[in-house]
Structures are given as C-alpha cells and as structure tokens.
C-alpha positions as CSV (number, residue, x, y, z in Angstrom):
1,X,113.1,-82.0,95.9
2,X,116.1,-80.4,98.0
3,X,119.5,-78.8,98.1
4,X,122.4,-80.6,99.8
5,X,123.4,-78.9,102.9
6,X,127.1,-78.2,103.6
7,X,127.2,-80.7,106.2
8,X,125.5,-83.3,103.5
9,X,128.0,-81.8,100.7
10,X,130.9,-82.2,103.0
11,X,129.7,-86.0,103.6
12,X,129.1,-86.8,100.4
13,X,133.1,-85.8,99.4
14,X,134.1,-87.7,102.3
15,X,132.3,-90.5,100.9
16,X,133.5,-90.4,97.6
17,X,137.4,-90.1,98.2
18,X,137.2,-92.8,101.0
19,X,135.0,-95.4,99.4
20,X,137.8,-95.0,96.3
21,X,140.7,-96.5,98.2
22,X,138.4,-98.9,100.4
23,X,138.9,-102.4,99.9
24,X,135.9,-105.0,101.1
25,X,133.4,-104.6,103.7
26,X,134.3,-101.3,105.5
27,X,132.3,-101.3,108.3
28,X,134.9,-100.2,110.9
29,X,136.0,-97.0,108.8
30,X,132.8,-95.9,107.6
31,X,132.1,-96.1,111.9
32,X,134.9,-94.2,112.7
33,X,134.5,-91.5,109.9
34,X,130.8,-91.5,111.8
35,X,129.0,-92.2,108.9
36,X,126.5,-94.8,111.1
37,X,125.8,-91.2,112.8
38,X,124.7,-89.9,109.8
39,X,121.3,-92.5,109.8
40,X,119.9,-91.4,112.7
41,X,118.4,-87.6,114.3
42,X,119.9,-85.8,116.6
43,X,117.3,-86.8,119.2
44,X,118.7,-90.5,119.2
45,X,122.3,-89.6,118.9
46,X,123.2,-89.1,115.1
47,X,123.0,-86.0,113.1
48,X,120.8,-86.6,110.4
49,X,118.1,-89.4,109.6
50,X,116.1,-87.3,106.9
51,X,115.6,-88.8,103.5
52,X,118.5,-86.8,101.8
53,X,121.1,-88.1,104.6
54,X,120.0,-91.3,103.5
55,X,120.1,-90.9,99.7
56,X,123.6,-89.1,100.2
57,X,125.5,-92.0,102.1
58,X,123.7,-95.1,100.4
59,X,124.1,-93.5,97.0
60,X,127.9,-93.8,97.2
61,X,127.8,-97.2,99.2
62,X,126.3,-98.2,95.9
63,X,128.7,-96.4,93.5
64,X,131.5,-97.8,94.9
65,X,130.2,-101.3,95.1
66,X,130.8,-101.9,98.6
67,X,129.5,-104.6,100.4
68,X,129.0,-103.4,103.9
69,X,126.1,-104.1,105.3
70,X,124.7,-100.5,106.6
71,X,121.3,-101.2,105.8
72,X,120.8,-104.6,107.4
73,X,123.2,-104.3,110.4
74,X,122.5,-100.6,111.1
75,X,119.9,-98.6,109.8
76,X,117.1,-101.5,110.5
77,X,118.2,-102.6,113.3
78,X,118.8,-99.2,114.8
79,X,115.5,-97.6,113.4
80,X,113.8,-100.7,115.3
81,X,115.6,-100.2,118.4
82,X,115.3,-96.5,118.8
83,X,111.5,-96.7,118.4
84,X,111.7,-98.9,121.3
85,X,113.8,-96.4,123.4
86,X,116.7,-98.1,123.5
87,X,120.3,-96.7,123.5
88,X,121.9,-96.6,120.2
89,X,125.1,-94.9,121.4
90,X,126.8,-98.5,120.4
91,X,125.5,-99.0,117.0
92,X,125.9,-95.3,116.0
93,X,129.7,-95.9,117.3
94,X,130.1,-99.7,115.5
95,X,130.9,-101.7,118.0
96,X,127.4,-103.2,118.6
97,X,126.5,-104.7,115.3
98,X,123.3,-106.3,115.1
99,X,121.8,-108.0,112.0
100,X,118.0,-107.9,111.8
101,X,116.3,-111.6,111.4
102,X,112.9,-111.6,110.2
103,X,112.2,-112.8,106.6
104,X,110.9,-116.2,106.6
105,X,110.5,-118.1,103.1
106,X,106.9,-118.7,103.5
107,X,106.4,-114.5,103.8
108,X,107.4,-113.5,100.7
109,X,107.4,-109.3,101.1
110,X,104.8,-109.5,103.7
111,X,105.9,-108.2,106.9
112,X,103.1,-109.3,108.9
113,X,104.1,-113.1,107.5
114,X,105.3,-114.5,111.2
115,X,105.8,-118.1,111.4
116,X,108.4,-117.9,114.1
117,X,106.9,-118.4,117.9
118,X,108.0,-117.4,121.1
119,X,106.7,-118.5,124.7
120,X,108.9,-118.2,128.2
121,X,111.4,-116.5,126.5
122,X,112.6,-118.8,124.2
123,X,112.2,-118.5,120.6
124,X,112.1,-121.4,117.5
125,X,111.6,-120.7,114.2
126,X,113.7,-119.9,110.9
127,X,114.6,-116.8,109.4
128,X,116.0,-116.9,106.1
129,X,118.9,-114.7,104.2
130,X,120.1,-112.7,107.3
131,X,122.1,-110.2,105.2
132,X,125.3,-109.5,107.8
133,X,124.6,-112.3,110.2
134,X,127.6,-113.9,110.0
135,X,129.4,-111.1,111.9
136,X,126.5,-110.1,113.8
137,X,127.5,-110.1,117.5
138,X,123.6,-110.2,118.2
139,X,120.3,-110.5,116.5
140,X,117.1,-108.9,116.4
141,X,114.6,-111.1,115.9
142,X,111.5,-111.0,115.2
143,X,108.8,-113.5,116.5
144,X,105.0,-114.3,117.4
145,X,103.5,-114.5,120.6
146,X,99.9,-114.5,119.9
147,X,97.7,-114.5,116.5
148,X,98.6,-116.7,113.3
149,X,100.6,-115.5,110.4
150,X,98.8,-112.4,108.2
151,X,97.6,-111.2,111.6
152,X,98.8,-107.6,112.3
153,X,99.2,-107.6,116.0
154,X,101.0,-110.3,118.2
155,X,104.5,-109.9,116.4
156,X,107.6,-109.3,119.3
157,X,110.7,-108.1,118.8
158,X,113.6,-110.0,120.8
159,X,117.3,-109.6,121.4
160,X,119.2,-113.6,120.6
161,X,123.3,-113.6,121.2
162,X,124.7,-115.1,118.3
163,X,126.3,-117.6,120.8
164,X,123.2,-118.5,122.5
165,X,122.1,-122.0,122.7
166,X,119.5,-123.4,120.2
167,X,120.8,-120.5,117.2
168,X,122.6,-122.2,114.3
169,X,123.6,-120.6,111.5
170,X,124.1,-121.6,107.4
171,X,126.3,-118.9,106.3
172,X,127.0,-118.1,102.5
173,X,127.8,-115.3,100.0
174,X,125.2,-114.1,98.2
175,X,125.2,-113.1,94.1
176,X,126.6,-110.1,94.3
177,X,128.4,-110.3,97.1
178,X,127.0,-110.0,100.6
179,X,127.9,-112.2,103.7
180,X,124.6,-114.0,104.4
181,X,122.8,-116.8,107.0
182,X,119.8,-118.8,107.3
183,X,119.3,-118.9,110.8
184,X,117.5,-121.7,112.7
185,X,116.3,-120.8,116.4
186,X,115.3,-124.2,118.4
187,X,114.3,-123.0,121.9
188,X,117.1,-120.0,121.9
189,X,116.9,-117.5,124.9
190,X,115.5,-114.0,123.9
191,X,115.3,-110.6,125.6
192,X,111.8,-108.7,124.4
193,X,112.6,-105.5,122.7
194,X,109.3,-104.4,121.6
195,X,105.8,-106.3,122.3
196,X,103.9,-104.9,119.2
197,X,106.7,-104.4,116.5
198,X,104.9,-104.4,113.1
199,X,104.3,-100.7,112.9
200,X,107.8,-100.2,113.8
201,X,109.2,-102.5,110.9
202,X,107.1,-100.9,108.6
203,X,108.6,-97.7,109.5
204,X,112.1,-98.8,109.3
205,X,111.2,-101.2,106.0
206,X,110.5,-97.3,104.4
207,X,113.5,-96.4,105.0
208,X,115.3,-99.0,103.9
209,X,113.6,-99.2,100.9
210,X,114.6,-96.0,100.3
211,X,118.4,-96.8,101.4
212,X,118.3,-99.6,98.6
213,X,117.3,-97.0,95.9
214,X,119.8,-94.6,96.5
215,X,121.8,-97.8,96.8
216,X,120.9,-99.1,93.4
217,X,120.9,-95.5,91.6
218,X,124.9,-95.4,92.7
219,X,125.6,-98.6,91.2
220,X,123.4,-97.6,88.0
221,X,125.7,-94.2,87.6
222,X,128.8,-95.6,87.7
223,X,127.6,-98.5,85.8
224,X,126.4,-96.1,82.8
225,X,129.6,-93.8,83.6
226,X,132.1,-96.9,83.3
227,X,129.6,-98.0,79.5
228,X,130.2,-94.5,78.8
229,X,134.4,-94.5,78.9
230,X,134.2,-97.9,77.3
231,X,132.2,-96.6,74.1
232,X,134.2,-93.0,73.9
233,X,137.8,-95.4,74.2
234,X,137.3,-98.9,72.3
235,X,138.1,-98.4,68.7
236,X,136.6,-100.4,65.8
237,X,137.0,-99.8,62.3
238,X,139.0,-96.4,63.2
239,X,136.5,-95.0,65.4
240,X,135.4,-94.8,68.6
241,X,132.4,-97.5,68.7
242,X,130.1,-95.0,70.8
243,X,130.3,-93.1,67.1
244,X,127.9,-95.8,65.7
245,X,124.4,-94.5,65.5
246,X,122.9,-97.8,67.2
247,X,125.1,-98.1,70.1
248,X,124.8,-94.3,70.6
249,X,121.3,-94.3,71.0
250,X,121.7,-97.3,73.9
251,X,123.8,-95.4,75.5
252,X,121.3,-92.3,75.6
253,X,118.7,-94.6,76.8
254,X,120.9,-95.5,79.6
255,X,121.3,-92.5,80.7
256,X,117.9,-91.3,80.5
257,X,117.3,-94.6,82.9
258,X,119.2,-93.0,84.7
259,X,118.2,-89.8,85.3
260,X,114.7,-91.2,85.7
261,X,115.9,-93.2,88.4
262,X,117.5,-90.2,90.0
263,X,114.3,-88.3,89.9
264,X,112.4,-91.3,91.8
265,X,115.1,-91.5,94.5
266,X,114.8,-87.5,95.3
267,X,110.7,-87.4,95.5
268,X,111.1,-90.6,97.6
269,X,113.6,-89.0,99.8
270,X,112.1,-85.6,100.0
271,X,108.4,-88.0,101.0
272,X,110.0,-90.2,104.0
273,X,108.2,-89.9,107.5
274,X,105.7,-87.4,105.0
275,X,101.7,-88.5,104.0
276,X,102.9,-89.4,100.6
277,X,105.8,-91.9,102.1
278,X,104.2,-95.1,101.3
279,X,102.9,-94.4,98.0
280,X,106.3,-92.8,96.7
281,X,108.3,-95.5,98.0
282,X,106.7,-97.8,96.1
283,X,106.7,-95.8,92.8
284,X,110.3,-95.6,93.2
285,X,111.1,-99.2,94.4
286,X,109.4,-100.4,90.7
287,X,110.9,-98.1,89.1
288,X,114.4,-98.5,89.9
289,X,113.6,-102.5,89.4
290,X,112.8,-101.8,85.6
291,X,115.2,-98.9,84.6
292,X,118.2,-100.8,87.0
293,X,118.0,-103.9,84.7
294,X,117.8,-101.9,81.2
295,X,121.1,-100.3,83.2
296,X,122.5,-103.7,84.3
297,X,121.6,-105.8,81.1
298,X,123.0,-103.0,78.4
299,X,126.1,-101.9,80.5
300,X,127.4,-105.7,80.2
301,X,126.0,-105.8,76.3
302,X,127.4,-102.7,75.2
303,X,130.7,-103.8,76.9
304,X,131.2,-107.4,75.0
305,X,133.3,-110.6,76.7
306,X,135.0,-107.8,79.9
307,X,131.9,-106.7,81.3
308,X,131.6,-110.6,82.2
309,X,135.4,-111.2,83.7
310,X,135.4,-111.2,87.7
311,X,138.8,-109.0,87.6
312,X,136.1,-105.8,86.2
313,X,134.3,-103.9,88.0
314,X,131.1,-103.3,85.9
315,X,130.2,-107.2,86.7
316,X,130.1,-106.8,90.3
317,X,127.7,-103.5,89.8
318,X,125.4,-105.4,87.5
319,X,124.8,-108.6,89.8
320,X,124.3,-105.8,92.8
321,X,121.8,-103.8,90.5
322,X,119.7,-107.0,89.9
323,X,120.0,-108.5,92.9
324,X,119.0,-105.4,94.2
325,X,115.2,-105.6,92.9
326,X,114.8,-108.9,95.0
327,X,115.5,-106.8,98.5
328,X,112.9,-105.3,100.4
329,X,110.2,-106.2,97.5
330,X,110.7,-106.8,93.8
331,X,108.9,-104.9,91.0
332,X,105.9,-106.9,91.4
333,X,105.6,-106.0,94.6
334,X,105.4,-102.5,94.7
335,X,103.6,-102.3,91.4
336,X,100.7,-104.1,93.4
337,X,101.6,-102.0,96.6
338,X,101.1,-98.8,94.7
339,X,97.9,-99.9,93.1
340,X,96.9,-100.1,96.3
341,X,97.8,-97.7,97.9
342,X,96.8,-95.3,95.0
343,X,93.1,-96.8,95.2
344,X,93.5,-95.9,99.0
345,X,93.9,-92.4,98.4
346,X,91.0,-92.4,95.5
C-alpha cells in the first residue's frame, strides 16, 4: 500500500480539473501538462514510472472517460523502446507518437503467439486492433525472425512509418470509443529495435495491465458516484427511490465492488517491477473483470431508459468498463494465469 506524494497529489488535482473541461482525445494537452513524463523514471527522462504514478494518471483518464490513447501510444511503446535504449525525449514530449502493433487474432492473450515474419528487413504479416494507429506517425511492430509461433525466443521488435510501402490500414471506432486499425504489412520496410523482445513485452504488458485497472477503477467510481446522485435525486412515490430497501442494498453492493476493486489496484501498484508482480497483476486483472461488470450492468439498471441515451455520460463509462475486460487479457485469462502462477510459487 502507499501514500501519495505531493508531487503525485499535485498531479492528480491537475488531472482532475483538466480532464473536466477536456473535450475528446487529449493527447496534445495531457503532453504539454507533461503528463506522458509522468510514465517513465527519471533515468529515461520522466519523473515517475512507479506503480502509484501509474494508478494516479490512468485512474483519472478512466474517470473522466477519455479516450486518449496513453497506454497504447505511450506507455507500451515507450516501456519497449527504453528497454532497448532508445531516446524517448520525443514520446515523453508528444510529438513522436507511436502505436504498438502486435496482437494477432490467432494469439489470443499469448504474447509469445507470433505469426508475423520478417527477413531482409521487410516485414508481412497482420496485426489486429492497433488501439491509436490511425494517428500513429510510426509503428512498433512486432515480428518473427526465427522459431514458429508459442516459441519464446526469435520475436524482433521493428520500427514501420505509417507511410511506408506494403502497410495498409482498416481503421474503425471501437465500442466504447477508441480510434482503432487492423494493419496488414506485405513486404513493408522495418528498422530492428530489439532482436529478442518477448521479455521486454512482458515487462511493459505488466504495466499496462496495471494502467487498464486503475483505468477501469476510474470509470467504475464515477460510474457508482453518477448511480449514486441518480438514486438520492429521482423521486417516485414521494421519495427518493435510493429510500427503497432493494435498490439500496444494490447500491451498497456497488460500492463495496468498488472498494474491492480499489484494494486490487493499490497491492498491484505497490507489487510492479516487485517478486509478487505477476501473480498480483493477475489477481487484480480478474478481479476488476467481475466487480467492473456488477458496476457496469447495475449502474445502467439502477438508472432505467437514461443510462442507455448516447447524450449521458454513464453509457459511455459502462461500454469502457466492459470493454475494458477484453484488453490485455479477460477474466479467464488471468484466472488461469494466476492458477499458474500460484502453483509456481507452491
């Protein structure tokens, strides 16, 4: 567990009365305000990168409902390309925005499942749901050049300009809201980044596991807080419906969700780049899958016909909540990741 610092106290506010008058994807803003800086240590050019950085600036991504793209277009990309030395003065700053390519529909969660091949330099393949790619001014891509999918070594990391020949892209808006591409890569130029990159991706797939449930636990709060008004406010009968016993006791177990959720998110945070990392990832990944939904599917219940009408705001944070348990491995997943791991440790 931990205490905010000042200089993660004096984020957070910063957060929260900028992401209230923020329309849209604010990429540019959150940039300036150096929030990007606020991913990465001090060693690579930011000034923070623990877990509680983390949970403090995706948390309030979350609870605002904003669709930028920090996780896919920042955090991964520039975990991957600071383990390979590289310079991230440009993605700390904004104005290099990468989106990472390497989900394949035949992988599932694995991260060693690598269908796409690279040989002299040029890479073909297809990488499905590239969350930011259709602003991405480059891509990192990942690719094999040796070994057969499943294997563990023999998985590069390349560089592709999105204007490079032989990369196409299908670009579409996901469920709850993200700018998305499948790409296809048909003998497209690459620069190598990192020859072995699976321990790497597994490294920065921790942390953005983590990013997505402080992510999610925003969107869960403000969903409960917004169920919370509604019950307190609407009037039936002459009374406030959040009087009626059944009602009442849905909203407690929301909020008890809740504060389960926020329990998960603060070991996880407190366990990143720790022994215990893996394990309490994945405990909190399944978690926030079951307790988001109960969150999502009550909110929108409890609120009648609104919660269901574009023009409110509690319909856009229940499609991010569920959608939410499909990124970076669903419930399923990390159940049977943390069986494993937990017979590891036995």
């Amino acid at each position: 567990m931990f205490d905010l610092t000042e200089e993660q106290t004096m984020l957070k506010d910063m957060l929260v009365r900028f992401l209230a008058e923020a329309e849209g994807d604010a990429w540019s803003e959150l940039a300036e305000l150096g929030v990007i800086g606020a991913l990465f240590p001090e060693a690579q050019g930011g000034f923070g990168g623990s877990g509680a950085d983390l949970a403090v600036v995706f948390e309030e991504i979350g609870r605002a409902c904003n669709p930028v793209p920090l996780i896919e277009c920042a955090l991964l990309p520039g975990l991957l390309l600071g383990a390979a030395g590289q310079d991230l003065s440009g993605v700390i700053a904004g104005t290099d925005k990468l989106a990472l390519a390497h989900a394949e529909v035949a992988a599932r969660y694995d991260l060693d499942w690598v269908e796409t091949e690279v040989s002299d330099g040029r890479i073909t393949g297809d990488k499905a749901v590239v969350t930011g790619a259709p602003t991405a001014a480059r891509f990192l891509v990942t690719a094999r050049h040796s070994g057969a999918p499943g294997d563990r070594n023999g998985i590069g990391l390349y560089l592709v300009d999105a204007d490079a020949p032989g990369l196409s892209l299908n670009a579409y808006q996901t469920i709850d809201g993200a700018q998305a591409a499948d790409l296809t890569l048909s003998d497209a130029p690459a620069t190598l980044v990192l020859e072995e990159a699976l321990p790497a991706l597994e490294r920065a797939y921790a942390a953005a596991t983590l990013a997505q449930c402080a992510d999610t636990l925003g969107a869960m709060e403000q969903a409960a807080h917004m169920t919370r008004e509604y019950l307190t406010t609407r009037q039936q009968f002459g009374r406030a419906i959040g009087t009626f016993q059944s009602l009442a006791h849905r909203l407690a177990d929301m909020m008890l969700a809740v504060e389960q959720a926020r329990s998960a998110v603060l070991l996880a945070a407190a366990s990143l780049n720790g022994p215990e990392q893996d394990i309490d990832i994945a405990a909190c990944k399944n978690l926030l899958g079951r307790m988001g939904r109960l969150v999502a599917e009550d909110a929108i219940q409890l609120h009648g016909g609104i919660g269901m009408t574009d023009e409110y705001a509690l319909g856009r944070l229940a499609k991010r909540i569920i959608m939410a348990d499909h990124r970076f491995g669903d419930t399923d997943h990390h159940l049977e990741r943390f069986i494993a791991l937990s017979k590891g440790a036995a």
